[in-house]
C-alpha positions as CSV (number, residue, x, y, z in Angstrom):
1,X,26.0,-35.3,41.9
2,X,24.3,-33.4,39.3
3,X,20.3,-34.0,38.9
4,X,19.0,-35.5,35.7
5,X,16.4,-33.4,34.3
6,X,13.0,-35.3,32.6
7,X,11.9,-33.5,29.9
8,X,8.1,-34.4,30.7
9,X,8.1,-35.1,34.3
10,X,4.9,-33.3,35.9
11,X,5.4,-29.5,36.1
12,X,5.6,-28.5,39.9
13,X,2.7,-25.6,40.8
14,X,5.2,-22.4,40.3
15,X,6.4,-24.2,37.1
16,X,2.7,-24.3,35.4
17,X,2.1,-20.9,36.7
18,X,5.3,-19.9,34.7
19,X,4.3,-21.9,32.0
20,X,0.7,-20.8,31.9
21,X,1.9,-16.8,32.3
22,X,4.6,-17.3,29.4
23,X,2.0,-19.1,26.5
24,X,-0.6,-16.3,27.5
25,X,2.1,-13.6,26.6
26,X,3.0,-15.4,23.6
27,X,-0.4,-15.6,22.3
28,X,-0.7,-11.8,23.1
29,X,2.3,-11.1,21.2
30,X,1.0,-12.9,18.0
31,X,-2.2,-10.5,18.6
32,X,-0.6,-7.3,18.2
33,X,2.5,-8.2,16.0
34,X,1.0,-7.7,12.4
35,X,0.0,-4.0,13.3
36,X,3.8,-3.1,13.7
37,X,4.2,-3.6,10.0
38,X,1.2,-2.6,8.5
39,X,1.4,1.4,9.6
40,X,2.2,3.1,6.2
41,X,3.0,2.4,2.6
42,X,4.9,5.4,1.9
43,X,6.2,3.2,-1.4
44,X,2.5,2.6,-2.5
45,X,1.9,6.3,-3.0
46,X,5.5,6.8,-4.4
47,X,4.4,4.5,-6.9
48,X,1.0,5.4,-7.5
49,X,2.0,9.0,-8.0
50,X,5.1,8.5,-9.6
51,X,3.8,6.0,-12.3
52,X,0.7,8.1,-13.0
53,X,2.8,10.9,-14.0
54,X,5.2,9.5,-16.2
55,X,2.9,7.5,-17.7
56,X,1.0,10.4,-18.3
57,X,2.8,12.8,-19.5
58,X,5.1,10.5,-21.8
59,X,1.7,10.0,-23.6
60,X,0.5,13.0,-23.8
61,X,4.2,13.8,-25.4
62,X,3.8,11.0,-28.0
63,X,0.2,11.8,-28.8
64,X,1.0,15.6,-29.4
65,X,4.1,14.5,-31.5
66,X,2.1,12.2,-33.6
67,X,-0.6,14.6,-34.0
68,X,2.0,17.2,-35.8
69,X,1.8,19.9,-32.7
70,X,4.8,22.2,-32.1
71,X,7.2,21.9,-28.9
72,X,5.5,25.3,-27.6
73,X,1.9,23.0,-27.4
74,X,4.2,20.0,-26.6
75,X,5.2,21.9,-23.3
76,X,2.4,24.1,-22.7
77,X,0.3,21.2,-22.7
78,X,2.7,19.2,-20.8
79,X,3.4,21.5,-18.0
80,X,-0.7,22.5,-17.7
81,X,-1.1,18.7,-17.5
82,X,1.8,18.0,-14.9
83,X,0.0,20.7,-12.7
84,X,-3.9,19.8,-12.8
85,X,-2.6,16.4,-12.7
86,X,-0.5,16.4,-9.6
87,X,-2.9,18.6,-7.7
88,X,-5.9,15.9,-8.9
89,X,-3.8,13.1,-8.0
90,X,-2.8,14.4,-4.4
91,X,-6.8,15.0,-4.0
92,X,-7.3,11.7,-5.1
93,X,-4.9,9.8,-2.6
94,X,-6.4,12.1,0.3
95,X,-10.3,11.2,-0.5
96,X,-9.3,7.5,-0.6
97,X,-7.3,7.5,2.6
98,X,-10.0,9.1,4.4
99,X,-12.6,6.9,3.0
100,X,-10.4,3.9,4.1
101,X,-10.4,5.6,7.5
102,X,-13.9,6.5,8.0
103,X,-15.1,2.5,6.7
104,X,-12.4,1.3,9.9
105,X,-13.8,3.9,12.3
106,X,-17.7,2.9,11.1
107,X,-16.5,-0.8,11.2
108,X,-15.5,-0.5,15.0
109,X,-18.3,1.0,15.7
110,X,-20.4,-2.0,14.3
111,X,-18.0,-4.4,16.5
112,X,-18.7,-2.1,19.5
113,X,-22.1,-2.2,19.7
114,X,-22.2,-6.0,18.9
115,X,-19.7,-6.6,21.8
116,X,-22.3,-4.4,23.4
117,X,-25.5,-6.1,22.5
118,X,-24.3,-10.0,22.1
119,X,-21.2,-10.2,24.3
120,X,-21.4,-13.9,24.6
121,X,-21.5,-14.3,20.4
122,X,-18.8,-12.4,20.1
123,X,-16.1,-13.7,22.9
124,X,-17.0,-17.4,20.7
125,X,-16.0,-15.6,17.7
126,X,-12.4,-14.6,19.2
127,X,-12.8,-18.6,20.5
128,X,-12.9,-19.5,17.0
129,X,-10.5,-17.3,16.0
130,X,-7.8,-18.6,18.3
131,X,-8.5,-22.2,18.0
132,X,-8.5,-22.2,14.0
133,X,-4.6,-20.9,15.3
134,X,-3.8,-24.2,17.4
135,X,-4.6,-22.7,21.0
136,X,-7.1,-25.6,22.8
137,X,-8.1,-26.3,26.3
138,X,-6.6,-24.2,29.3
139,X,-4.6,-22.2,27.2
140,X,-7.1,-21.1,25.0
141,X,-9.9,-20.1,27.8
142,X,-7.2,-17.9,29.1
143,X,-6.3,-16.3,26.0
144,X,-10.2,-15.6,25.5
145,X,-10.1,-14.7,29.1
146,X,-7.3,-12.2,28.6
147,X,-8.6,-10.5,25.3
148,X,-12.2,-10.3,26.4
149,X,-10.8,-8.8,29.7
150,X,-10.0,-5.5,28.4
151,X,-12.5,-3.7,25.7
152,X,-10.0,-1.7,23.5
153,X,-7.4,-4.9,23.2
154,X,-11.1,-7.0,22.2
155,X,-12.0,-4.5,19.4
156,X,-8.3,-4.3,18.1
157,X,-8.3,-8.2,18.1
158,X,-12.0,-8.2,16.0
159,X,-10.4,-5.3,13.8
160,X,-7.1,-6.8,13.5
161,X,-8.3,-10.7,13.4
162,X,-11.8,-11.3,12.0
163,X,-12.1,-8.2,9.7
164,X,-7.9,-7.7,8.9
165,X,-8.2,-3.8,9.1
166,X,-6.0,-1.1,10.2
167,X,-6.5,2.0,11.9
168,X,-5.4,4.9,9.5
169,X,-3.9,8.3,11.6
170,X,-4.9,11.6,10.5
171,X,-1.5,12.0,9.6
172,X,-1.6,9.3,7.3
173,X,-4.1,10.9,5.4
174,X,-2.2,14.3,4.8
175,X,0.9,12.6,4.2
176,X,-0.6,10.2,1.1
177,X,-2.2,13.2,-0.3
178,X,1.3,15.4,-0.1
179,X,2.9,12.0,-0.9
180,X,1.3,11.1,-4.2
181,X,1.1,15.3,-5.2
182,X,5.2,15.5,-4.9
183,X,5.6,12.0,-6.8
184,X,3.1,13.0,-9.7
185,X,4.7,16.0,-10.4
186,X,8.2,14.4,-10.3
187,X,6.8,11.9,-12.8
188,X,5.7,14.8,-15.1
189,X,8.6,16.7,-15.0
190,X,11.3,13.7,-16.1
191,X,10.2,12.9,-20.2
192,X,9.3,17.1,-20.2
193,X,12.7,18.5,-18.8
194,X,14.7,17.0,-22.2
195,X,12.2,19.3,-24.2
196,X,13.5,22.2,-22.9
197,X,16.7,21.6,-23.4
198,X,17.1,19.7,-26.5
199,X,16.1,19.3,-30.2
200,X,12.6,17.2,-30.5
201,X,14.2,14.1,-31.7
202,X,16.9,13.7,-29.2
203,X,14.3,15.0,-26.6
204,X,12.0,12.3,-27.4
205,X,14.7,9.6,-27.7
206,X,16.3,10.7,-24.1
207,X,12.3,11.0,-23.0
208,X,11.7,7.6,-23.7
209,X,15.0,6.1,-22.1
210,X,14.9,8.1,-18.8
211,X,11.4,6.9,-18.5
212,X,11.6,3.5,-19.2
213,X,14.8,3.3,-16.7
214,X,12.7,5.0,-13.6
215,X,9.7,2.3,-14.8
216,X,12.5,-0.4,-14.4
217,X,14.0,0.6,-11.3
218,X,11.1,1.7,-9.9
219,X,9.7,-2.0,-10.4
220,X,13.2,-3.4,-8.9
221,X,13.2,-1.2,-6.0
222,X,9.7,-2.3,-5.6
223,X,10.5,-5.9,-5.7
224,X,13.6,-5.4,-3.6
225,X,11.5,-3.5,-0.9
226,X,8.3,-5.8,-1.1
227,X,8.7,-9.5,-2.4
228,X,9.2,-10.9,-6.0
229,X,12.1,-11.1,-8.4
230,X,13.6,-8.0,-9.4
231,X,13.9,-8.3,-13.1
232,X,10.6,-9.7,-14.3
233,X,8.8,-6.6,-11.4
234,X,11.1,-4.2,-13.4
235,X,10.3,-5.5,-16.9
236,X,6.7,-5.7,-15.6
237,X,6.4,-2.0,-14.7
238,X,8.9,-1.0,-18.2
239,X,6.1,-3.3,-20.2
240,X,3.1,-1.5,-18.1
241,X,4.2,1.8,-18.4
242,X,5.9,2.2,-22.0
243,X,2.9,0.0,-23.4
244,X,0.2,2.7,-22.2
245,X,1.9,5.8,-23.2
246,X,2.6,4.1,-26.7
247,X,-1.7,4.3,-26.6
248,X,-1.4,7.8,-26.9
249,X,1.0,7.7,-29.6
250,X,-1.4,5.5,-31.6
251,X,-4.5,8.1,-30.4
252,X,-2.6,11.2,-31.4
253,X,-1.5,9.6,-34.7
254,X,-5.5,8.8,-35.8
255,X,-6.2,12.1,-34.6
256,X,-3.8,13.4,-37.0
257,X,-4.7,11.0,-39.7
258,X,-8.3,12.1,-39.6
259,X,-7.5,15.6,-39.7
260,X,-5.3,15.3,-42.8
């Protein structure tokens, strides 16, 4: 005869150890999940790079055409830009990332020495941290137990939890930099190439299109990669990005209108 099985009879003493062990590694794996997905943003710096140039350069190309300059200025100016640009760029991203890295390093530092000085202030703050998630009672004094146990997994869970920073490699930071430097440049190079191989007026007419189709599909990728609706991230970046090189139209044209 088979036994009936009561959903909330009392658990036997094995059978609340079980339970007590499994909640504990739940609430642990809550704890370090988020840091799986938060490593690198290699589309960031794609982006950031990638824009920058194009924007860039497409305005610089409008602004040279309005003021009346040749192709040879069009293209010496574009290429000098595409390379002082890129390498500035890349400089840029690497700077930042360190900067990000040295404020988590000086941040844990901070946490350290207050674990160090007011231990007691600080295992109430994971407390708080874990009850404003739904743990209570036993199982929250054994999560507390089980973070507070261990100094490294308390910093990450202060780092990670109360301050919602990330450690950034070395790595990282040499990869943004080479990152952003590679996607500038290819950003530069896409309105200029049509220069050098075309008349000025189909040049400029290819310039524009190419460029506004990367902005699109770089805002669709984006939004196919990240979260959001592809078309309006798409026409958002096109709008963006055709909107602020048309600036340097308008700024070469009044150059050119003030010289006349």
């Amino acid at each position: 005869m088979s036994q009936e099985i009561v959903p909330n009879a009392p658990l036997t003493r094995l059978g609340r150890v079980v339970r007590a062990t499994t909640d504990t590694a739940a609430a642990l794996s809550l704890q370090r999940h988020p840091e799986q997905h938060r490593k690198t943003n290699w589309l960031r710096d794609v982006i950031l790079g990638g824009q920058d140039g194009l924007v860039n350069i497409l305005g610089i190309i409008l602004g040279v055409i309005a003021g009346g300059g040749s192709n040879t200025v069009l293209l010496v100016t574009g290429f000098a830009a595409a390379i002082t640009e890129s390498i500035s760029m890349g400089a840029v991203g690497y700077t930042s990332t360190v900067s990000v890295r040295d404020y988590y390093q000086a941040e844990r530092a901070r946490e350290s020495a207050e674990i160090n000085a007011v231990p007691d202030v600080e295992r109430q703050e994971i407390r708080e941290i874990y009850a404003a998630k739904g743990f209570a009672g036993d199982l929250l004094d054994r999560v507390v137990a089980t973070i507070t146990a261990n100094r490294d997994r308390w910093l990450d869970t202060m780092m990670n939890e109360e301050l919602h920073l990330q450690p950034v490699e070395t790595g990282v930071v040499l990869r943004s930099a080479v990152v952003i430097t590679i996607a500038t440049l290819i950003g530069h190079l896409i309105p200029l190439i049509p220069f050098l191989i075309l008349s000025r007026t189909p040049a400029l007419v290819v310039a524009i299109v190419v460029s506004g189709l990367v902005l699109f599909g770089v805002g669709v990728y984006s939004a196919v990669t990240l979260v959001g609706d592809w078309r309006r991230s798409g026409l958002k970046m096109l709008v963006i990005g055709l909107g602020a090189a048309a600036l340097g139209f308008l700024v070469g044209r009044l150059f050119h209108t003030a010289g006349a």
